[in-house]
N, C-alpha and C positions, 0 to 999 in steps of 0.2 A: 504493500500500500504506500502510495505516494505521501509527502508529506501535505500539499492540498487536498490530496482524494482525505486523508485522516481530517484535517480541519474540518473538510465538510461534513463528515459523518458525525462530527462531536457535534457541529452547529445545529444539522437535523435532530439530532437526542435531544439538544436543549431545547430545542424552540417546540417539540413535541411534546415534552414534557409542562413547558408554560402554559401549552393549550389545553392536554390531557389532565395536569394536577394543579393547575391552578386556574387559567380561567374559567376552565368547568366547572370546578367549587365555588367560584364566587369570589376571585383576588379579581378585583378591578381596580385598582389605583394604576394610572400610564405608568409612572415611574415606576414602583412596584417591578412590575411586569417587566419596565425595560429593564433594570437592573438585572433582575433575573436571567433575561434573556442574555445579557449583556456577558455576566460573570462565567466564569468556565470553571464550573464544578467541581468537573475530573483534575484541575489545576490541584485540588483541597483534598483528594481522596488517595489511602494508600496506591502501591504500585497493584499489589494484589487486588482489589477491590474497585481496577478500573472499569469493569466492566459493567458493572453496577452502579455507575457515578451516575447516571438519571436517572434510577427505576425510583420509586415509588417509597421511600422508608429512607430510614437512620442509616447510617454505616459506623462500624467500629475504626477508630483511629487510633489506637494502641494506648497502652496507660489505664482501659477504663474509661474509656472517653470515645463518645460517638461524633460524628457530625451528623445536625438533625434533617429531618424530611425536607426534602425543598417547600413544599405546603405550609408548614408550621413556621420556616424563616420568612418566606411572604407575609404570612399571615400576623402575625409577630410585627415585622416591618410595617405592615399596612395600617393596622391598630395604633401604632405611633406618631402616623400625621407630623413622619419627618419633614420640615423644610430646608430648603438648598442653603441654607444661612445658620443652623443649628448645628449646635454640635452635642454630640452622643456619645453615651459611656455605654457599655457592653461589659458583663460580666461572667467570663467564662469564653477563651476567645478558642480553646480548642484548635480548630485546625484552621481558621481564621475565617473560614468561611461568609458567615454570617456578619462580620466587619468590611469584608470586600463588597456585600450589597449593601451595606449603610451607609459605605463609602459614596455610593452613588447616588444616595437620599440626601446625604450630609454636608456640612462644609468639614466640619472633622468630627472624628471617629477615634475614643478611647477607648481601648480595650484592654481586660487587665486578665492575666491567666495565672495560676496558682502554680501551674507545673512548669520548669522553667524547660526542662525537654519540646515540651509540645508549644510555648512562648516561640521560643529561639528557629521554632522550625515553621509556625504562621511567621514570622516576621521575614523569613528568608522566601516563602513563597509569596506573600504581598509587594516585596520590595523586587521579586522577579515580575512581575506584572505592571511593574510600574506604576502603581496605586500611591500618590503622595501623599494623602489625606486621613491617613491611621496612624496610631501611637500605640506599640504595643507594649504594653506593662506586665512584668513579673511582680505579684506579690498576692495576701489577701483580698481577694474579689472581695467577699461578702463588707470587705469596709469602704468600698468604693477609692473612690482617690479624689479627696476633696480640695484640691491643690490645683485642680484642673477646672473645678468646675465652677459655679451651679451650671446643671445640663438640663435641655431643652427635653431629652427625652433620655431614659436607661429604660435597656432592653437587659434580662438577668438569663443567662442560656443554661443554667445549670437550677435544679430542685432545693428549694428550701420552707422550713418549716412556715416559716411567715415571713412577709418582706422586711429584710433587714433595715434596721432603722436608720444606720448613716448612708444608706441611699435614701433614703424619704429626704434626708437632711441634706441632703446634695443635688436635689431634685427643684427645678425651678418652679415657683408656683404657678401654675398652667400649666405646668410640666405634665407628659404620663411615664408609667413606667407601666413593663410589663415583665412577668412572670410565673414560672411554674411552681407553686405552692403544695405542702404538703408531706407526706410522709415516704420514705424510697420507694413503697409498692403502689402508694396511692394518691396521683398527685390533680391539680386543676390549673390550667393558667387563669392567670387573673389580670386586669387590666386597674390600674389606679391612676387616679388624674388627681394631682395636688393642688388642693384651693384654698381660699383666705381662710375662710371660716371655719366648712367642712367638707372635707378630704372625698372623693368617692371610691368605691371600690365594688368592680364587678366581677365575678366569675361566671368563665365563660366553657368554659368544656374539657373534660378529661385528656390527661396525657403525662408520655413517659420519658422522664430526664432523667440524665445521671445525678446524682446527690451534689450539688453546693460545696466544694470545702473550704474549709474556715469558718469562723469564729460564728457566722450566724448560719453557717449550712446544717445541714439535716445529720 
């Protein structure tokens, strides 16, 4: 296989994919979409596991650590009512996935990873792509990085008992934040939008993350 004939085989998987798992469910935001379309998945997925870089679910990325559904990073994304002038904290940057389409919603994109193996190795695939607009941090997620912010929007890609609290506190008021709440086998994403008075918070439907580590994970 040539290396354009390969290109284009990746381009068809993806853009099949935006049609079959995401416009079909309901991701309608353009950006959204273009991001998705835009981002090259299999760039993010082990070498073993290329074959697999569009089908439909999570992949294991070694460590313990998946990268999640394409659906669920949309959908995640979409909920956030990123704009092109925001910038956004990510916590649990795993295989960076998920920061390479924020990138595209964002003006910048913090992301902070707990494991410095799987840190050191999104940062070397993001900065091969040419992506200028991420900052990837090694250290406790669950305490956000409040040196950087307050942020427009935090996305949390890892399972934790309840939303930890020095993200609420680094979260701009209008802010949302989203995440998977919960206990390891049984968890919910939940959506919150920070307000003067009071705060809201909705859950929105089952699903399954790796646990949160650090100080406020599961």
């Amino acid at each position: 296989m040539t290396r354009q004939s390969e290109c284009c085989e990746w381009y068809k998987l993806r853009n099949q994919m935006v049609e079959d798992q995401l416009i079909a469910r309901g991701i309608y935001d353009p950006r959204v979409i273009h991001a998705m379309r835009t981002v090259k998945r299999h760039k993010f997925v082990p070498t073993d596991k290329l074959s697999k870089a569009y089908e439909d679910g999570p992949l294991p990325i070694g460590l313990g650590q998946t990268i999640s559904q394409p659906y669920i990073v949309a959908h995640m994304s979409e909920l956030l009512r990123i704009g092109p002038n925001d910038t956004v904290l990510e916590i649990g940057t795993g295989s960076g996935y998920q920061a390479a389409v924020l990138s595209h919603l964002a003006n910048h994109v913090i992301t902070v990873e707990t494991i410095p193996l799987l840190a050191n190795e999104a940062k070397e695939t993001i900065q091969s792509m040419g992506i200028k607009n991420i900052s990837v941090l090694k250290g406790d997620g669950s305490l956000g990085t409040p040196h950087h912010g307050p942020y427009d929007a935090i996305i949390v890609s890892a399972a934790a008992p309840r939303i930890p609290s020095p993200l609420i506190r680094q979260l701009k008021t209008g802010g949302m934040l989203v995440a998977p709440i919960g206990t390891k086998n049984s968890q919910n994403l939940v959506l919150y939008k920070k307000m003067v008075c009071r705060s809201v918070q909705k859950t929105l439907y089952h699903v399954r993350f790796v646990s949160l580590i650090g100080k406020w994970g599961v």
